[in-house]
N, C-alpha and C positions, 0 to 999 in steps of 0.2 A: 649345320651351317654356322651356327652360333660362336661356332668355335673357332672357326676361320677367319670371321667379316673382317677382324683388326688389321689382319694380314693380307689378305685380299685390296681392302681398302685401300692401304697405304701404298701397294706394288700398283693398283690402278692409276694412283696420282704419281707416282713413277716413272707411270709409260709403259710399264710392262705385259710382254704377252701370255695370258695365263689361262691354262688348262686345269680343267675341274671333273674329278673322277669321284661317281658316286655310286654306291652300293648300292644294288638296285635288288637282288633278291640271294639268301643265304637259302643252305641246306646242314645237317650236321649243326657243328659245331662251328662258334666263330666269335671271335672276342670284339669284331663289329657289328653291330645292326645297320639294318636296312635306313637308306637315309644317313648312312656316315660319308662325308666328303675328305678327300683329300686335294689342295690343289698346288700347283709349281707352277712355274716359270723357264723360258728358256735361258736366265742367266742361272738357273739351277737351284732357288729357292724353292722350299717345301712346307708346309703346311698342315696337320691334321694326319686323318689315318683311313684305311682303308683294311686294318688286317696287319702284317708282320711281316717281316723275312722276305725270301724270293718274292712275293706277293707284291709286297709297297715295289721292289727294284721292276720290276714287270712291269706295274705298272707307271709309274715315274717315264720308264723308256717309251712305253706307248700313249704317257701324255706329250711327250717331247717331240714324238711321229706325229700327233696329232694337231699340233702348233706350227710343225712345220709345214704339213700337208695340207690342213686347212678342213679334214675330214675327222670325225668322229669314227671312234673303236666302241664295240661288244665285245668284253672281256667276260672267258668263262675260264675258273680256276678248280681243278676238282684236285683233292688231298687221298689220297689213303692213308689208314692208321697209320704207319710205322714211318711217314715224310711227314706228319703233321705238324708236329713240334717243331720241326725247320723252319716253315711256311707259319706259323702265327695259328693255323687251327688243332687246340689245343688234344679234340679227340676224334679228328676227320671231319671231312665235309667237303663242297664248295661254294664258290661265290661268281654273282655277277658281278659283273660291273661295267659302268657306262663311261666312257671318256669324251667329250667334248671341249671346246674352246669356248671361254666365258665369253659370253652375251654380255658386253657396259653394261647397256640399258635399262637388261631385261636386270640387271643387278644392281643398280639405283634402286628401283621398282620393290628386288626383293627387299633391299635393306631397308628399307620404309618401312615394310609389312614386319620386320623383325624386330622394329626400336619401336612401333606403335602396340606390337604383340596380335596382331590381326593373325585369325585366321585365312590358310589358302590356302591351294593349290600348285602345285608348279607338276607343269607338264612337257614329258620331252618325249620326243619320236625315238626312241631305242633300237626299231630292225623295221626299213624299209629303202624303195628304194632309194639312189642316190640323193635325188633331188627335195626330197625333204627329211630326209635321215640329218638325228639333231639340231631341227627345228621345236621351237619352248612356246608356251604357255604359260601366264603367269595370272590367276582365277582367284579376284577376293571380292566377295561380296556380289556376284556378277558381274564384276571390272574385269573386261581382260588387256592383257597385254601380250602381244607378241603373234601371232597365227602358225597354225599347221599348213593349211593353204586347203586348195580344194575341196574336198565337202567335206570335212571332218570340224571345223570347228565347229559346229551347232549339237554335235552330237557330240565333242569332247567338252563341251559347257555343260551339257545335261550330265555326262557321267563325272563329273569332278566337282558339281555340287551333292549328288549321292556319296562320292567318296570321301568328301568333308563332313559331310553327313554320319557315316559311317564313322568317320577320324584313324582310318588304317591306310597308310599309304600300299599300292598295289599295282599290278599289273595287269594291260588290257589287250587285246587281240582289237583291232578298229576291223580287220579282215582278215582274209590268208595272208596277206603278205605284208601288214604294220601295224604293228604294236607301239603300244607308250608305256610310258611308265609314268605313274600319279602319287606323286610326291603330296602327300599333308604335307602343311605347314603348323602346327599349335603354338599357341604362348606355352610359354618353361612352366612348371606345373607349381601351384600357390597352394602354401597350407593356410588355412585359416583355421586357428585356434579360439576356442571361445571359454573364456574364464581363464585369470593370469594366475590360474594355481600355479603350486612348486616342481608340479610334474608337467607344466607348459613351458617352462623357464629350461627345463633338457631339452624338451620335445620342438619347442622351437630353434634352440641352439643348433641342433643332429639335422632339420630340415636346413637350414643355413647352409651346414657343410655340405650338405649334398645337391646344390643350387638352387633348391627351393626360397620361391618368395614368399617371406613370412609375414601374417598378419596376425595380430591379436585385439579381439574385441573384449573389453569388460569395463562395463559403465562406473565399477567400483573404485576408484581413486588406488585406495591402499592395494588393490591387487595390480587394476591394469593401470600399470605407468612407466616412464622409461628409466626409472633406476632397477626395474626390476626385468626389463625386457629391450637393453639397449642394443642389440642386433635385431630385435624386429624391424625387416621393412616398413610398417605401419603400427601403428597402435590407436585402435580406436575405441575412445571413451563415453560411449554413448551406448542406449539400451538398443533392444536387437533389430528391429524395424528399419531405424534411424540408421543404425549400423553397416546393416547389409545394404540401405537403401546406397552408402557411399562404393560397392565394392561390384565387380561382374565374377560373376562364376560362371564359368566353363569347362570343357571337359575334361581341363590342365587343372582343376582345383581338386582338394581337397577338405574337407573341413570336419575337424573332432574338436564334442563338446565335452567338455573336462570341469562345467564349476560343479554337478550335483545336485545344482538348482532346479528345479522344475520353474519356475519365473525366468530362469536366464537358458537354459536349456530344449524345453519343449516349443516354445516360439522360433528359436533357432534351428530343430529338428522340422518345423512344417515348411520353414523357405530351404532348406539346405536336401531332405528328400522330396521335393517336387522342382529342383535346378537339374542341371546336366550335369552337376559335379559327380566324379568317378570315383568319390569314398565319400563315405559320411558314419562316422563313427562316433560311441557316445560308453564315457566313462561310467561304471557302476557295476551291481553284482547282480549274477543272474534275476535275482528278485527284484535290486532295484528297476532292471530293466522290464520286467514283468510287469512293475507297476504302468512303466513310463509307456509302452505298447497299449495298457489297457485305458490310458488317459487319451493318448493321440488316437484312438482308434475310438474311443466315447465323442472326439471333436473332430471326427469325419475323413479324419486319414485313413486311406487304402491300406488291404492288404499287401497289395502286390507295390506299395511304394515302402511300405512298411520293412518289408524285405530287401529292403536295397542298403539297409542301417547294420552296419558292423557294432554288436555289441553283447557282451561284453568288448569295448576295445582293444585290439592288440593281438598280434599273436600270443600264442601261451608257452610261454618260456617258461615258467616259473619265477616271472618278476614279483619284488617284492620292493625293491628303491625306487621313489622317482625317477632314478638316473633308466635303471630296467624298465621300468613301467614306459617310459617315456624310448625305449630303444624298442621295444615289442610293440606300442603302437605305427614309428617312425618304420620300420620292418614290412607292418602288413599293410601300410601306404606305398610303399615302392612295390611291394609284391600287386599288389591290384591295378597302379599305374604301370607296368611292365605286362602285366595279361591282358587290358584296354590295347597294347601297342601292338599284340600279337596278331601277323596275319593266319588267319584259319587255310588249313592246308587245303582243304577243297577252292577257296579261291586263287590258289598260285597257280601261276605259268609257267604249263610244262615248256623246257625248251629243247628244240628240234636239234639243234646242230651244239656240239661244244667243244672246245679247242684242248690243244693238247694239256697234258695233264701238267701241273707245275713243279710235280715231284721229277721234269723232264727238261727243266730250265737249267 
């Protein structure tokens, strides 16, 4: 949604009528994920992605039906190999997708939750009947906004703080006959660097280009300061308690310890695996980490938190430059935040009915 709000925003203070189509569940292959928006307008503005080729025109025309009509679509798109490349899926598959007419309200609401970086919820009726088919939910912190109606929101509150819980947007059956869909919301995901070595000065760079919001803590003057780290989001110069005490970790963060220090390192390893942050990585060689296991586990660290610690750091490319060192840890952060995002095939919904194929459009 991140990627739309400018646009969105502005056609709202416009006046315009606008329809918002979101990927609600892939199969195969798909160069969108679940949770990718596309939205338009009836003056024929467009916005974001949903997929490629036939796919985006499809569905463009069935947001257009859906603005005029006032009624939300279930789009089911299935590829075989030899159409895929047409259609944007690059080695087969298909895709859901939900169309409805953007809710103001309910999207003030969101864009609050996305400029404060709050987690949430947002929940839409996907297959039911008429009368509440693309009605939303908008669930942060036990705030809701917006209602399913009848006896479903009590029981769509309890399951979309399990789903935040969780942090995997998914699919839900309420009954036989209506389903939602449970959109997460997370903050964009934060590396937090500790020690402003020469291999944090890539390593935060490479986070940068790839949206990450970057932090670097080092109480050291000469290492952590801004002639050395002038794209850090943050730069904090204080020792690690102090430190962390200014920053929130969540399950968007990341944080690798790169000084070698056991004084600036191990204090940062006891708050960094006992948070909910989804990497926690720590620079040195198999031994030094040997050592540093036998010290955290002498001052009462768990085994099993013990094990949630990537390290040696980094995939193993065969780095040997800062520049590689610093691109093989940046690698296996995006690989572990991309398998956190993964929904598990046992919780997906099978779906009953699916329209015709797009290789027929």
């Amino acid at each position: 949604m991140r990627d739309i709000l400018a646009d969105v925003e502005k056609w709202m203070k416009d006046g315009e009528s606008i329809a918002l189509a979101t990927v609600i569940q892939t199969w195969g292959s798909s160069p969108r994920r679940v949770g990718s928006k596309m939205a338009l307008t009836l003056s024929g503005k467009i916005t974001g992605s949903v997929s490629g080729g036939c796919v985006e025109n499809a569905v463009v025309e069935a947001g257009i039906e859906s603005l005029k009509t006032k009624r939300p679509q279930f789009l089911h798109f299935g590829v075989a190999d030899e159409t895929a490349w047409e259609v944007g899926l690059a080695c087969g598959g298909s895709i859901d997708i939900f169309v409805n007419t953007l809710d103001a309200e309910l999207f003030i609401h969101l864009h609050s939750i996305l400029a404060n970086e709050s987690p949430a919820v947002h929940v839409t009726v996907i297959c039911a009947s008429n009368d509440i088919l693309g009605r939303e939910m908008l669930i942060v912190e036990n705030e809701v906004k917006g209602s399913i109606g009848n006896e479903w929101d009590a029981q769509v509150l309890n399951l979309a703080m399990k789903t935040l819980e969780q942090g995997v947007s998914r699919r839900v059956m309420l009954s036989d006959d209506v389903e939602i869909f449970m959109e997460v919301i997370l903050p964009p995901p934060t590396l937090i660097v500790v020690g402003g070595v020469h291999i944090a000065i890539a390593l935060a760079s490479l986070a940068k280009a790839l949206g990450y919001r970057t932090i670097v803590i080092d109480p050291r003057k000469a290492w952590g300061n801004n002639e050395r780290f002038p794209h850090a989001d943050q730069l904090i110069q204080s020792w690690i308690d102090e430190a962390f005490g200014q920053i929130q970790i969540n399950r968007s963060t990341a944080i690798a310890m790169l000084t070698h220090d056991p004084k600036l390192d191990d204090p940062a390893l006891k708050i960094a695996l006992n948070s909910k942050a989804f990497y926690v990585g720590a620079l040195g060689s198999k031994t030094t980490n040997a050592k540093r296991r036998e010290r955290l586990l002498k001052d009462g660290m768990s085994e099993s938190r013990l094990s949630r610690l990537h390290a040696p750091i980094g995939l193993d490319i065969g780095a040997q430059t800062p520049e590689e060192i610093a691109l093989a840890i940046i690698s296996e952060i995006v690989d572990a935040y991309r398998k956190q995002a993964q929904l598990p095939v046992g919780n997906q919904t099978e779906v009953k009915k699916e329209a015709e194929p797009v290789s027929s459009l």
